[in-house]
VOPAGU-2260 file (C-alpha; in pm, 1 decimal, decimal comma):
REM VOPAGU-2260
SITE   aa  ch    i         X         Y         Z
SITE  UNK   A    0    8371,0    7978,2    7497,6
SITE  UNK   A    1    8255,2    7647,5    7333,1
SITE  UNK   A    2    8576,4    7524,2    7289,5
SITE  UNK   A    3    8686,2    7597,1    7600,3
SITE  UNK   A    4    8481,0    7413,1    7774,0
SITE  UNK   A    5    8564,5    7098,2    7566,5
SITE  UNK   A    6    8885,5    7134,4    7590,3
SITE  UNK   A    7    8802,2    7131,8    7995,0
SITE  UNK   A    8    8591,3    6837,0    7970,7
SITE  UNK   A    9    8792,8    6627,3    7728,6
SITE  UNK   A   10    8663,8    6332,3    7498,6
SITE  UNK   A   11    8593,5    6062,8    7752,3
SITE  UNK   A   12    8659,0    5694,8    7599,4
SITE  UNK   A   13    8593,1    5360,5    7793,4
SITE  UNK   A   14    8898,2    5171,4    7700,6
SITE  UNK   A   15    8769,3    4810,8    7826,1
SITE  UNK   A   16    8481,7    4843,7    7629,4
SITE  UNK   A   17    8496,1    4551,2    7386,2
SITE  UNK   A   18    8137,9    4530,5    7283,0
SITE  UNK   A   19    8169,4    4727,6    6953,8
SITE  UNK   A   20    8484,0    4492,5    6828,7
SITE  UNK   A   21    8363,6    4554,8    6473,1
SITE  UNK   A   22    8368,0    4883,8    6466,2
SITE  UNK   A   23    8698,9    4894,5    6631,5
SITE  UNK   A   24    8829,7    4659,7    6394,7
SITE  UNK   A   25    8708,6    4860,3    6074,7
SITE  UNK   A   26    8834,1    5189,1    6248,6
SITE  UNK   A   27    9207,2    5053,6    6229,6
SITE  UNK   A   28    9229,6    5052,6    5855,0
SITE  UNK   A   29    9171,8    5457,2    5889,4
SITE  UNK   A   30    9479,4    5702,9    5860,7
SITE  UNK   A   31    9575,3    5845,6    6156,0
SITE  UNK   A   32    9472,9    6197,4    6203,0
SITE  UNK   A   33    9754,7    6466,3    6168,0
SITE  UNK   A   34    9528,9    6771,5    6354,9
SITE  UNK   A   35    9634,2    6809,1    6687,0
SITE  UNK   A   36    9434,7    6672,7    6957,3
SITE  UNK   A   37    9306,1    6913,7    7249,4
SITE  UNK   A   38    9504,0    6814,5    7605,3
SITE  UNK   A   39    9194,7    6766,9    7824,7
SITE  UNK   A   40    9193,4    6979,4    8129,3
SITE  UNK   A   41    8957,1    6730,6    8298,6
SITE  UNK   A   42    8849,2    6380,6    8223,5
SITE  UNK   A   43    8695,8    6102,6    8378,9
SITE  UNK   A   44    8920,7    5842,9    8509,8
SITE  UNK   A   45    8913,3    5524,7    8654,8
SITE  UNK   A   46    9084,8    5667,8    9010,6
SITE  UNK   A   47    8852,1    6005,1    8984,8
SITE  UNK   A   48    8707,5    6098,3    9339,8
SITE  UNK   A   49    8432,3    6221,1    9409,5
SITE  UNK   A   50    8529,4    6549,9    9441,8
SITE  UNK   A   51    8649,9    6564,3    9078,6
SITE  UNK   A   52    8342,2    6363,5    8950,1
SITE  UNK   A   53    8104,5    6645,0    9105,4
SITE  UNK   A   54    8297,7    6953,5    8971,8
SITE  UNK   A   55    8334,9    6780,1    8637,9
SITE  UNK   A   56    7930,0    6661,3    8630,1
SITE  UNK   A   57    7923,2    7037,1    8724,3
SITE  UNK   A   58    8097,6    7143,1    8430,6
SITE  UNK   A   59    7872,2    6934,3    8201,2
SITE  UNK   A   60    7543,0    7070,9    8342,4
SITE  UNK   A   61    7715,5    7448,6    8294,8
SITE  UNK   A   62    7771,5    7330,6    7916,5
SITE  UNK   A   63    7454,6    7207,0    7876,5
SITE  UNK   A   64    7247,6    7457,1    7990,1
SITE  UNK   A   65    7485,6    7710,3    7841,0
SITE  UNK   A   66    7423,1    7539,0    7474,4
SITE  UNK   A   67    7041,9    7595,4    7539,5
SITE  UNK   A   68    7018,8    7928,1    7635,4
SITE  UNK   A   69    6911,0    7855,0    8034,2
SITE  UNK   A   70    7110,6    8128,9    8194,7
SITE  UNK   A   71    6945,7    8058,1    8528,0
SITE  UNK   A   72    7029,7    7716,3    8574,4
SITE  UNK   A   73    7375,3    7774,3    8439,3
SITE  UNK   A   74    7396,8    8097,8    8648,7
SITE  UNK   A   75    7277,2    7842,2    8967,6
SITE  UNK   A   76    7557,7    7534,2    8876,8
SITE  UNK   A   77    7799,4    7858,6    8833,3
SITE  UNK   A   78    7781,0    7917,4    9226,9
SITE  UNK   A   79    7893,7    7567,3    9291,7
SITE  UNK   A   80    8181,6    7485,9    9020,5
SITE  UNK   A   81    8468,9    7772,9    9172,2
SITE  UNK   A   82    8507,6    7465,2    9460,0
SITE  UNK   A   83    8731,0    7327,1    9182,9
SITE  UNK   A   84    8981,8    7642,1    9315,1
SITE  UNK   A   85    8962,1    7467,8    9629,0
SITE  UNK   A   86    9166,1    7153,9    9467,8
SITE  UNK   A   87    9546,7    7178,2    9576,7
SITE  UNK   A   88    9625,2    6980,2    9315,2
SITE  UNK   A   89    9462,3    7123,6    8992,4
SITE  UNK   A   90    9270,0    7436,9    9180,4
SITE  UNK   A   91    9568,1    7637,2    9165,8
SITE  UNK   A   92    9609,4    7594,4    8738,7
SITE  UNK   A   93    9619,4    7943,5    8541,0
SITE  UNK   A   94    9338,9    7732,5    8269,4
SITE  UNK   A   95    9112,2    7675,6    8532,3
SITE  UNK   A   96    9074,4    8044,6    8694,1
SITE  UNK   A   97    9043,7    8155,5    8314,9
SITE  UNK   A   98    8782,3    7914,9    8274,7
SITE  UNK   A   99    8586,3    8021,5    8560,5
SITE  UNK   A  100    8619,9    8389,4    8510,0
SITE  UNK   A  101    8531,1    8371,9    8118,7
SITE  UNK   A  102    8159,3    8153,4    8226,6
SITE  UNK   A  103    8108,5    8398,9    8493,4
SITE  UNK   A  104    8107,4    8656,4    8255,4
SITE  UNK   A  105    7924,6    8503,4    7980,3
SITE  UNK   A  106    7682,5    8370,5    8208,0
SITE  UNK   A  107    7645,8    8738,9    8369,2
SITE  UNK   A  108    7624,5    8917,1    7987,6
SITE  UNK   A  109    7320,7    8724,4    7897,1
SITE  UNK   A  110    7128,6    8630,5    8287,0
SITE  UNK   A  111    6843,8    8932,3    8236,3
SITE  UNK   A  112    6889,9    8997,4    8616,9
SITE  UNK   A  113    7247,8    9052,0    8626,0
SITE  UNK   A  114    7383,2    9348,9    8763,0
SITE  UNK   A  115    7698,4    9566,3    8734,3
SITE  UNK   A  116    7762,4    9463,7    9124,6
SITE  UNK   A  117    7814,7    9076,6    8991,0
SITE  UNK   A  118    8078,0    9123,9    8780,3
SITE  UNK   A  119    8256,4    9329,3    9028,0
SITE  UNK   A  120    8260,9    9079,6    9232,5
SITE  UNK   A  121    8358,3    8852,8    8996,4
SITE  UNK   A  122    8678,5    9028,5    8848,9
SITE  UNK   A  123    8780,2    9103,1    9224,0
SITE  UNK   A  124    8753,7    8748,4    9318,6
SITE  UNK   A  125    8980,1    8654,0    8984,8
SITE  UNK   A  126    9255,7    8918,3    9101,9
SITE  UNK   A  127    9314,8    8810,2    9428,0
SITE  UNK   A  128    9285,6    8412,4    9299,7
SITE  UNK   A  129    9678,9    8439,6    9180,4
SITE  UNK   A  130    9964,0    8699,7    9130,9
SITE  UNK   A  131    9985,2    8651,8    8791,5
SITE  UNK   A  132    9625,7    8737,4    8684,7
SITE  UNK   A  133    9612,9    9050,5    8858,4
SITE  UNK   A  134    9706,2    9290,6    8611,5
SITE  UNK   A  135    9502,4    9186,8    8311,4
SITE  UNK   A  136    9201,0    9067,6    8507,9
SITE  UNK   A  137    9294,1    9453,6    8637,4
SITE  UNK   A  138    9187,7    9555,1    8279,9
SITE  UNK   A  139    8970,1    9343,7    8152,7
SITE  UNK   A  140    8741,4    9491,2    8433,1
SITE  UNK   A  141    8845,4    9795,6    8327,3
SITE  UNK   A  142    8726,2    9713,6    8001,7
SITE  UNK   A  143    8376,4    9646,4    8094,0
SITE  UNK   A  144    8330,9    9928,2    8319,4
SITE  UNK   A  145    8413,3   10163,1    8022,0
SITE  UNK   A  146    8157,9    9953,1    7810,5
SITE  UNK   A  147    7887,9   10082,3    8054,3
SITE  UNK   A  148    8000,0   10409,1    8066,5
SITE  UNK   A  149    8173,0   10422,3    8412,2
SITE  UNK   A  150    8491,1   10560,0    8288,1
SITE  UNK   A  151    8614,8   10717,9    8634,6
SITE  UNK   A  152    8554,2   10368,1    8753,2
SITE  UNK   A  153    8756,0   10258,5    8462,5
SITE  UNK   A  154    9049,1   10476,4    8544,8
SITE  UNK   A  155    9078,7   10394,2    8911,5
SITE  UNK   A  156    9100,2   10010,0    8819,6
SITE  UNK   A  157    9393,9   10110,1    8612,7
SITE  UNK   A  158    9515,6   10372,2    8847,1
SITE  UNK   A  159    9510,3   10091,7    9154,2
SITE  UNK   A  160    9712,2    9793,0    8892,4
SITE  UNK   A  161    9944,5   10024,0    8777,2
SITE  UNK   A  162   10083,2   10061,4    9131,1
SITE  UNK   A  163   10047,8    9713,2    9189,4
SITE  UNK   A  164   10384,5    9555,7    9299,4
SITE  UNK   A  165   10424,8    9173,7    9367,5
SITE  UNK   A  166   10796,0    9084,5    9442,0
SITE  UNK   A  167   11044,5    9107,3    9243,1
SITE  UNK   A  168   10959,1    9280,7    8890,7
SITE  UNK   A  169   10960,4    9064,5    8574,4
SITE  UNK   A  170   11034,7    9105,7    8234,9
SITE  UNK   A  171   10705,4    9042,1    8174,3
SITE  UNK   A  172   10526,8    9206,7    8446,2
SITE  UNK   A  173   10691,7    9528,5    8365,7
SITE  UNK   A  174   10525,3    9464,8    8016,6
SITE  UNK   A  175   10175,4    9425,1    8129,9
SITE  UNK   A  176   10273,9    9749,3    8381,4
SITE  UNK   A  177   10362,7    9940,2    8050,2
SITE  UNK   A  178   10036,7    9861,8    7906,6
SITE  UNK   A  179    9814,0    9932,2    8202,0
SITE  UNK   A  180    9955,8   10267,7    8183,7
SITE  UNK   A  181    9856,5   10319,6    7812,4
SITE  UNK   A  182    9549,9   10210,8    7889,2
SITE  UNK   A  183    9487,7   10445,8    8174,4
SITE  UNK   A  184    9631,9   10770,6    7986,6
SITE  UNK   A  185    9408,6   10643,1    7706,6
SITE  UNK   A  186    9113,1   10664,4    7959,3
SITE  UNK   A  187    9232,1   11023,6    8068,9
SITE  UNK   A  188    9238,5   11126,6    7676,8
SITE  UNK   A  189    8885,1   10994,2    7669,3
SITE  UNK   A  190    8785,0   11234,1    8023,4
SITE  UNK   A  191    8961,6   11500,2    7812,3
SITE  UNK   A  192    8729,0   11470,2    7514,9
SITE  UNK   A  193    8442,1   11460,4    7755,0
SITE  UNK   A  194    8576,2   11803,1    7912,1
SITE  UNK   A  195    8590,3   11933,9    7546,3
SITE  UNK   A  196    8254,8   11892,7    7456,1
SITE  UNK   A  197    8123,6   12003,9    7780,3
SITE  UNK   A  198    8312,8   12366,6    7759,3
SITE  UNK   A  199    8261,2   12370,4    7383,2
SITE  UNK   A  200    7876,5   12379,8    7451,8
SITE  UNK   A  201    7923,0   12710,3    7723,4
SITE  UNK   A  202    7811,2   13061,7    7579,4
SITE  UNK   A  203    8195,5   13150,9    7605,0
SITE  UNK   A  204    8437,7   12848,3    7576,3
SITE  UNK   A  205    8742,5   12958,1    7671,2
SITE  UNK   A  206    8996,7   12622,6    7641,2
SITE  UNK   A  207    9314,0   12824,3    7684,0
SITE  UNK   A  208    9248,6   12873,9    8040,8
SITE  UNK   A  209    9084,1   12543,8    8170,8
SITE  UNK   A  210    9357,5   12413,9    8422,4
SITE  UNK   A  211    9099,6   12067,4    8434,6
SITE  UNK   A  212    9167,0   11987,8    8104,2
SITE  UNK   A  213    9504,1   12100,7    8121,8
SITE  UNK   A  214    9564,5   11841,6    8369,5
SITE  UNK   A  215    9409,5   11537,8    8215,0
SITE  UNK   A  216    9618,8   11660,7    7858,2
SITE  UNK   A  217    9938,6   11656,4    8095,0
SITE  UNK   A  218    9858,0   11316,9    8282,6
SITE  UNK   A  219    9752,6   11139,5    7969,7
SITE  UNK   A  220   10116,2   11299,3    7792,8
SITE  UNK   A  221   10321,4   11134,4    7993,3
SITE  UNK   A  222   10253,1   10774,2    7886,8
SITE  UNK   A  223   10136,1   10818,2    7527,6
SITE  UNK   A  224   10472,3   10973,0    7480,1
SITE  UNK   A  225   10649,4   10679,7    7661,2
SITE  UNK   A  226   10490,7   10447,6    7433,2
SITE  UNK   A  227   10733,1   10528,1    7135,7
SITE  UNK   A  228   10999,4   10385,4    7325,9
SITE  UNK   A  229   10836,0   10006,7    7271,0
SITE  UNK   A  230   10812,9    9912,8    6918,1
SITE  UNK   A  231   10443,0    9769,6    6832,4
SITE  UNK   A  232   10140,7    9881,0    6667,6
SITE  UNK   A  233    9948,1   10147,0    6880,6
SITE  UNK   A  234    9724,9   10285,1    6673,9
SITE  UNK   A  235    9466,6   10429,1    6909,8
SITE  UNK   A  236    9737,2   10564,6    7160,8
SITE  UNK   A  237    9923,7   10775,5    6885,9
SITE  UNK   A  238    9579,8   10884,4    6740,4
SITE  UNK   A  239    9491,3   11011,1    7087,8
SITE  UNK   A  240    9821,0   11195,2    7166,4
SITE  UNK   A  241    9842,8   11378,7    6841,7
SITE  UNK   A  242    9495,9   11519,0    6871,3
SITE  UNK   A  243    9529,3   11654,9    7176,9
SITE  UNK   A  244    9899,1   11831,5    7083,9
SITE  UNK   A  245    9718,1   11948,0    6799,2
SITE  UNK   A  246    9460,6   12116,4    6987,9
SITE  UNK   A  247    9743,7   12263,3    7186,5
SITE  UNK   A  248    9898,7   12373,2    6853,7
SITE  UNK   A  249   10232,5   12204,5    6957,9
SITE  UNK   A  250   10301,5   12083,0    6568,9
SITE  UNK   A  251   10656,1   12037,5    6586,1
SITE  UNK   A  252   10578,3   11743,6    6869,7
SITE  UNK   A  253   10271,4   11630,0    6709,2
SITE  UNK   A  254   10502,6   11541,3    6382,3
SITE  UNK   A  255   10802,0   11428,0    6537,5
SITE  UNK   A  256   10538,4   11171,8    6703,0
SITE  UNK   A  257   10412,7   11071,6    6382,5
SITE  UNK   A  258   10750,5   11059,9    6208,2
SITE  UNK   A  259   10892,9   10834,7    6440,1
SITE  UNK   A  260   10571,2   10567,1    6484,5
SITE  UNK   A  261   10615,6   10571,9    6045,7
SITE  UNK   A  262   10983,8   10541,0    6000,3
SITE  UNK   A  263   11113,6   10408,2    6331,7
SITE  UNK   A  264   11266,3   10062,2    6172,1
SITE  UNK   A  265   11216,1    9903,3    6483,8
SITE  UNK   A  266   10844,8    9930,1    6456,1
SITE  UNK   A  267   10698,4    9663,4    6268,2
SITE  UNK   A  268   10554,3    9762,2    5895,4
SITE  UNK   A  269   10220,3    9983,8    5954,8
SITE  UNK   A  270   10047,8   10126,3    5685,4
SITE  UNK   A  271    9807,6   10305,4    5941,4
SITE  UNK   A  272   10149,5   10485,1    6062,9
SITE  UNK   A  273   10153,2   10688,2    5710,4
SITE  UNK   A  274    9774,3   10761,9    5643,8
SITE  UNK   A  275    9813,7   10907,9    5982,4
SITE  UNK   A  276   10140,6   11096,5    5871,9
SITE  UNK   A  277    9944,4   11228,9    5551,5
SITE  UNK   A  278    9659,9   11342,6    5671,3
SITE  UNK   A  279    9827,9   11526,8    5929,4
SITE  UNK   A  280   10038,7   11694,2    5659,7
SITE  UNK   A  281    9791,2   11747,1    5440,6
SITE  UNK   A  282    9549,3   11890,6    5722,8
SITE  UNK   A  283    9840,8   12181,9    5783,1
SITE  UNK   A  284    9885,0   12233,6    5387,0
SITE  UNK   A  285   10191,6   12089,4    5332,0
SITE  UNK   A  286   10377,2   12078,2    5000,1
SITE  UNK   A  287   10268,6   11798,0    4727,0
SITE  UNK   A  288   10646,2   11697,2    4735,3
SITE  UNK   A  289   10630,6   11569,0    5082,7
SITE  UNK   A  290   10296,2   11436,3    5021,7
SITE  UNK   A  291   10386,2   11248,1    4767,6
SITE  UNK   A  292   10690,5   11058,2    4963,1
SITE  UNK   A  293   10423,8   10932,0    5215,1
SITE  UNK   A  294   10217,6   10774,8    4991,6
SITE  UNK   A  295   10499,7   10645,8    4763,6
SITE  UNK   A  296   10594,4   10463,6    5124,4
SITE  UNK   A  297   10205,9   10376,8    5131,2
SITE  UNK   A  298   10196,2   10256,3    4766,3
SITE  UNK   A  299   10446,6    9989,9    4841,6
SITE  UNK   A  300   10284,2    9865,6    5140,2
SITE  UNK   A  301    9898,7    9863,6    5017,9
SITE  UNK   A  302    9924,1    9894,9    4672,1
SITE  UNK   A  303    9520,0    9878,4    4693,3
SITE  UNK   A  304    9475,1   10136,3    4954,1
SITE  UNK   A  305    9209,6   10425,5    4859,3
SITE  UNK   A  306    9468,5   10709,8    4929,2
SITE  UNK   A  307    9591,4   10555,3    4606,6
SITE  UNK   A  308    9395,6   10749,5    4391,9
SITE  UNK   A  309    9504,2   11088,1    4555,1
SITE  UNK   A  310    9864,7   11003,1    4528,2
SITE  UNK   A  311    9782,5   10909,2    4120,4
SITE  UNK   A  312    9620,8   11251,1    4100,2
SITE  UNK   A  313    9940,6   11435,1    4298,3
SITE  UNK   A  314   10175,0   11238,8    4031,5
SITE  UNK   A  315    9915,3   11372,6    3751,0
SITE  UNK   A  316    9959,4   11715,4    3841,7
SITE  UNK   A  317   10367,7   11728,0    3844,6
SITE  UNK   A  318   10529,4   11832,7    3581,2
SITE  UNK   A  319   10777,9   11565,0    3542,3
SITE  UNK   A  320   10643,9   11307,2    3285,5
SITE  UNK   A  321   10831,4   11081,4    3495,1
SITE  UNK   A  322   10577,6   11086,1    3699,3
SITE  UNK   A  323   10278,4   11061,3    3466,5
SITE  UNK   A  324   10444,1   10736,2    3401,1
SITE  UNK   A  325   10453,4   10643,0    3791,6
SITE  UNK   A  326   10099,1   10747,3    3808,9
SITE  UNK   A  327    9987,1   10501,8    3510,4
SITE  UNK   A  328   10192,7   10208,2    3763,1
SITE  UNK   A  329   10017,0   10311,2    4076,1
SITE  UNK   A  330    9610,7   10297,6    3928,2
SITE  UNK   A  331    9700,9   10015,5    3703,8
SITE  UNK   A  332    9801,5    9818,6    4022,7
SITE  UNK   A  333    9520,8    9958,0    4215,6
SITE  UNK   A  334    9249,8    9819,7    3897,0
SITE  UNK   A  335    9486,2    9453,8    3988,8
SITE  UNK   A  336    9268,6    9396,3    4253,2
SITE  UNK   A  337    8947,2    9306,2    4249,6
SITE  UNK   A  338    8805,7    9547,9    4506,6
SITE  UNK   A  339    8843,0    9854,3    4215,6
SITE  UNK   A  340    8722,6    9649,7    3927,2
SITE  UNK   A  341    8377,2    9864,1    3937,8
SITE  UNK   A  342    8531,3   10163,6    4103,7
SITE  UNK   A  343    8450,7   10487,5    3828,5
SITE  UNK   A  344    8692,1   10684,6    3970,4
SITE  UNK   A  345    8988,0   10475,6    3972,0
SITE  UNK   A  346    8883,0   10409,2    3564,4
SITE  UNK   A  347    8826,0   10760,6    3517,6
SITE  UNK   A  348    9183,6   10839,7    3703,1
SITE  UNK   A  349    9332,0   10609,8    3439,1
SITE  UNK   A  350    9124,2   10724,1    3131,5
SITE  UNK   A  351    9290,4   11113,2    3279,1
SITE  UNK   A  352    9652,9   10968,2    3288,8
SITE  UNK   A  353    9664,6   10803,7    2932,0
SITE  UNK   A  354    9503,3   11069,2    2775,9
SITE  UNK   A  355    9756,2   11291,8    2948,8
SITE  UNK   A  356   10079,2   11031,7    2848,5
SITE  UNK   A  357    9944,2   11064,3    2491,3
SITE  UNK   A  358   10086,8   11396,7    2446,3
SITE  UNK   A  359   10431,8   11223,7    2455,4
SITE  UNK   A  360   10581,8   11061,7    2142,5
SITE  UNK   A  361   10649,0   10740,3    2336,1
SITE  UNK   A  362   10317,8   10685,7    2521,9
SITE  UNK   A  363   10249,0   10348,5    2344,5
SITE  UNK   A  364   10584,7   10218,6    2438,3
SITE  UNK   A  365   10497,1   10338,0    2808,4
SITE  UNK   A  366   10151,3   10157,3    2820,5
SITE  UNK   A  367   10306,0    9884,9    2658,0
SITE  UNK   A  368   10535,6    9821,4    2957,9
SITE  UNK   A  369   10332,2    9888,8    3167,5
SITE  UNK   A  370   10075,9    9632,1    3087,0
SITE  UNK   A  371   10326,1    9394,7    2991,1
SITE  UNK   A  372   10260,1    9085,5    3272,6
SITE  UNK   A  373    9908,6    9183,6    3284,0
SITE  UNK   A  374    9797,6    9121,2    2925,3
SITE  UNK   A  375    9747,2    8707,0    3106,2
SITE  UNK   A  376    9503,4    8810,6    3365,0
SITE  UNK   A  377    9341,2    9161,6    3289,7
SITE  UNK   A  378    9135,4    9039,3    3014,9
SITE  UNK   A  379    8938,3    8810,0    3182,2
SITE  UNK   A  380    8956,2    9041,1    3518,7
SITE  UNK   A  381    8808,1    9335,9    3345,0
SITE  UNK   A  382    8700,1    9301,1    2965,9
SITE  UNK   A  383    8492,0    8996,2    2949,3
SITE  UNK   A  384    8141,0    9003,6    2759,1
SITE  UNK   A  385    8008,8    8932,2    3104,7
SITE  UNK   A  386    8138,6    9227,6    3259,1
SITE  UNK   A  387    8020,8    9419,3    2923,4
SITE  UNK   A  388    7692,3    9336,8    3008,6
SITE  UNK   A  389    7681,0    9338,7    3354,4
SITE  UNK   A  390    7851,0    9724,2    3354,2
SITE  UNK   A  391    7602,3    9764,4    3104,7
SITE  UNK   A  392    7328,7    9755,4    3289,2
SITE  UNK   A  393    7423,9    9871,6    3609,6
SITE  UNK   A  394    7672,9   10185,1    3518,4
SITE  UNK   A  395    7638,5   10258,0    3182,1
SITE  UNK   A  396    7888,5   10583,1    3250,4
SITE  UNK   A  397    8163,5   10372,9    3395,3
SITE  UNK   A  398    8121,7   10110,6    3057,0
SITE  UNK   A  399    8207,7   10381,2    2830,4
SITE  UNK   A  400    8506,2   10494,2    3021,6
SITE  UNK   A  401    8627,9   10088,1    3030,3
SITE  UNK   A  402    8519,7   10049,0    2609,0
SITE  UNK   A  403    8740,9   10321,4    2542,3
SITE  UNK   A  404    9054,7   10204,5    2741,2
SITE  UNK   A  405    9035,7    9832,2    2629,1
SITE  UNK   A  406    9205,9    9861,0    2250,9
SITE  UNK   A  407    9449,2   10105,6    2405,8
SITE  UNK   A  408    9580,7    9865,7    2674,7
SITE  UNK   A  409    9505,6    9533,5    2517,4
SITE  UNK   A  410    9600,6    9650,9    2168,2
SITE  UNK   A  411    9720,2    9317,5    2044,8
SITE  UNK   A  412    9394,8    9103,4    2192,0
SITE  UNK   A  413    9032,4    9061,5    2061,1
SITE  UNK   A  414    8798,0    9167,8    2350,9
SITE  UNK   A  415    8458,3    9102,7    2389,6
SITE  UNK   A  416    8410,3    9447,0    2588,5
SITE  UNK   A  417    8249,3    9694,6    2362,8
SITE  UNK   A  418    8059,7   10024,5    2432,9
SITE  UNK   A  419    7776,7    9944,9    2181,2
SITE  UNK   A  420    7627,1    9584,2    2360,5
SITE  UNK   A  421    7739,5    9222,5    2285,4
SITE  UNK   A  422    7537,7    8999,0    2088,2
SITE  UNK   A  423    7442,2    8697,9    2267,0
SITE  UNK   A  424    7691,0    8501,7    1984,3
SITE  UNK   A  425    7966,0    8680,7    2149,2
SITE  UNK   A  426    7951,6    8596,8    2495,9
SITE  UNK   A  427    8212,0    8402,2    2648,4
């Protein structure tokens, strides 16, 4: 909010001001700054009248009084400065309705006597100030209603936009359209849960037969489903429409959704897409095989991700030793990043796995490879005599685990990692 308002004000310079020559002059041996300058909104100049000196003094008291906490007196210059939508010239701007909506509302989140009548006022004034902000002023006071908990009031913002019609339709309008109606089915979803926990608290719940929630399921369908058809991340929306056709038991819709929002190539790369896939499929017990595939989709997007360790113990249980060997890969590059260097059950996974590979005549040859461009970095990542001392101390369990692993995957180095202590002559 800071910046916007110097961006609006603007860095104000008195160019015939020639009674600091020496600083001048010792300024012009400085390099000329490659950061890109702000493009002032509004700035004093030498042909300013006084109707643009008074909104922009305006805009400096709002600033100041902002900086210093005086809702009141900002709340009080606030009332004046929406004149400057009065200016043919500059009034009309997108910047300066944004400007004056996003004070309002700061002003109005922290003014202790502000009430949920001001910013109504305030969002419907912004609407009707241009065409173009209608629709997401539309739900940005949608937004705040739900934050108080007026979601009916919520829904009928986004019920009223998403009828809204100015001329002829653009690409873009049509866009913001699309997403207004999300947004509203998302708000039915949320009236849905709300009916939910009401009948679910009855003597007899009977959710079969409640036509109300029948109708809010149906009216929130219609766009959630749509939403497939525009490649994006939506997250919340697909989250929302599964649940509810999984309350309905409709399974073979609820996957399809979740097939196509993970492997749709037109979507861009989600990882939230699959751990939604998987733990729907593992929610309705389905086979290890087509577990498996998720993750190994998973694994190459977040090699770090915690589902990590439950696709290493799915590969542990196969019986291929292929994948004994895929499992070693997929905790190894979990243990690469730092986030699982203290993690006991990712170094108890891998203690599992190599003891496992050891039954095979090659297992040496398999760490080996394995390890093979990690021999530079792992040492000082996870075996160092501070780490010996520091896992010491704090999880003596999870040191063992680590002193017995060292030799086996740094055969060839000389680590200072050892279950029984280090000697103060021995730290690094």
């Amino acid at each position: 909010m800071m910046d916007d308002l110097d961006r609006e004000l603007g860095p104000r310079v008195d160019l015939e001001d020639d009674s600091n020559s020496s600083d001048t002059n010792s300024a012009k041996g400085h390099k000329k700054s490659k950061l890109p300058l702000a493009n002032p909104m509004c700035e004093e100049t030498p042909d300013e009248s006084g109707f643009h000196q008074s909104t922009r003094i305006c805009l400096e008291q709002i600033r100041e009084a902002m900086l210093h906490h005086r809702w009141q007196e900002a709340a009080e210059y606030m009332a004046c400065y929406p004149q400057m939508l009065e200016d043919p010239n500059q009034g009309s701007r997108p910047q300066y309705k944004e400007l004056i909506m996003r004070l309002s509302t700061e002003i109005l989140h922290h003014h202790p006597n502000s009430k949920l009548e001001d910013y109504n006022n305030i969002y419907e004034r912004m609407k009707h100030s241009g065409f173009k902000h209608y629709l997401m002023v539309s739900l940005e006071h949608s937004f705040h209603l739900l934050l108080h908990g007026h979601i009916e009031d919520a829904k009928h913002q986004l019920s009223v936009a998403e009828s809204w019609r100015y001329g002829k339709e653009s690409a873009t309008q049509c866009q913001k359209t699309k997403l207004i109606q999300a947004y509203r089915s998302l708000l039915d979803y949320i009236i849905w849960c709300d009916k939910k926990f009401t009948l679910s608290k009855t003597d007899h719940p009977d959710f079969s037969d409640n036509q109300e929630m029948r109708n809010y399921f149906r009216q929130a369908s219609v766009n959630l489903k749509e939403i497939l058809k525009n490649p994006g991340v939506w997250d919340p929306f697909i989250l929302s429409y599964v649940e509810m056709l999984e309350f309905y038991e409709d399974h073979r819709e609820a996957l399809n959704v979740l097939n196509d929002y993970a492997y749709d190539n037109s979507f861009p790369p989600n990882p939230n897409a699959h751990v939604y896939l998987y733990q729907y499929l593992k929610r309705h017990d389905t086979s290890q095989r087509k577990l498996m595939k998720v993750l190994k989709i998973l694994h190459v997007l977040v090699p770090s991700h915690e589902l990590m360790l439950e696709y290493s113990f799915l590969l542990l249980q196969s019986e291929k030793t292929s994948d004994h060997q895929k499992a070693l890969g997929v905790v190894l590059e979990m243990l690469d990043f730092a986030c699982w260097r203290s993690n006991m059950d990712a170094w108890k996974r891998l203690k599992a796995i190599i003891q496992k590979l050891q039954l095979q005549e090659d297992w040496k040859t398999v760490v080996h490879e394995k390890m093979a461009g990690r021999t530079d970095f792992w040492p000082a990542l996870h075996f160092t005599s501070f780490h010996a001392i520091k896992d010491s101390e704090e999880n003596p369990e999870l040191m063992e685990v680590k002193a017995s692993l060292a030799k086996v995957l740094c055969p060839d180095l000389i680590l200072k990692y050892t279950a029984g202590g280090v000697t103060s002559a021995e730290r690094t």
